[in-house]
N, C-alpha and C positions, 0 to 999 in steps of 0.2 A: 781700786779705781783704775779705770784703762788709761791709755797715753790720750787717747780720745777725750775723755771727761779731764781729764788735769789740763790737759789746753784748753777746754773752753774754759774751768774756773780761771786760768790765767791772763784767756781774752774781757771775760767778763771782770775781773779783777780789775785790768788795766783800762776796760773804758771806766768803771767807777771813779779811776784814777786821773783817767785824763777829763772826764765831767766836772769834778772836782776842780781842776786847772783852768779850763775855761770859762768855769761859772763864778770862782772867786771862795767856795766856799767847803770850806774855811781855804781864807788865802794863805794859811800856811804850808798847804799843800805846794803850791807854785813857789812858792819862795824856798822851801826846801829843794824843790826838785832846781829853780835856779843855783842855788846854793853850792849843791854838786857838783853842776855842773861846772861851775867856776873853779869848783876846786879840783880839777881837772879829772871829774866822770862822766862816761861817757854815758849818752842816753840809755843803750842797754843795759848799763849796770845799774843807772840811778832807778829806773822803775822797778825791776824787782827790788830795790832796799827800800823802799815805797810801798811796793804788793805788802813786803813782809809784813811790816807797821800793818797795814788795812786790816790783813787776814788775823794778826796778834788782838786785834778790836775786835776785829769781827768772833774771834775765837770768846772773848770774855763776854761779849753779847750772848752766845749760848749759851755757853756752862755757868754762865751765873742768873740768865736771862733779864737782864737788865738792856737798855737803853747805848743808843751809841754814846759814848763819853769823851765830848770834841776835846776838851783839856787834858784827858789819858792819851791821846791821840795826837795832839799837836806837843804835849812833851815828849812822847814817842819820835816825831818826827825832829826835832831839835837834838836828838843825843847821834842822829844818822852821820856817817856810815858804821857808827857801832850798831849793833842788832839791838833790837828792843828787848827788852827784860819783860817776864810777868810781872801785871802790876796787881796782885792781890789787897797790897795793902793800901794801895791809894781811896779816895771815897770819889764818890759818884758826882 
């Protein structure tokens, strides 16, 4: 992947992220990204530990082809700023 394609996945990333924000849904996106923020990060750190979360979803979306899973996703976003773990063993 050239520097070219990794920054748009990470534009396109980031509007998912910030659509999520503005639309409410799931509002846990916004509340985490508040979250951070209060606990003194700054906006550019908090979206990518945000990205990571989306893309760790989005990763088990393909390789297992399954379905977004908002609850693998908003526990995801609850354990931040630790990194998200695979979640193999969780169900759907």
């Amino acid at each position: 992947m050239s520097c070219d394609d990794s920054a748009s996945v990470n534009d396109a990333v980031f509007e998912v992220l910030e659509n999520q924000m503005r639309d409410g849904t799931p509002p846990e996106t916004k509340l985490t990204y508040d979250r951070l923020l209060s606990e003194g990060h700054s906006h550019d750190e908090v979206m990518p530990m945000l990205a990571t979360v989306l893309l760790c979803e989005m990763n088990v979306m393909v390789r297992d082809q399954k379905t977004f899973n908002e609850a693998r996703f908003v526990a995801a976003l609850n354990k931040l700023p630790g990194l998200p773990a695979d979640h193999d063993d969780d169900d759907d």
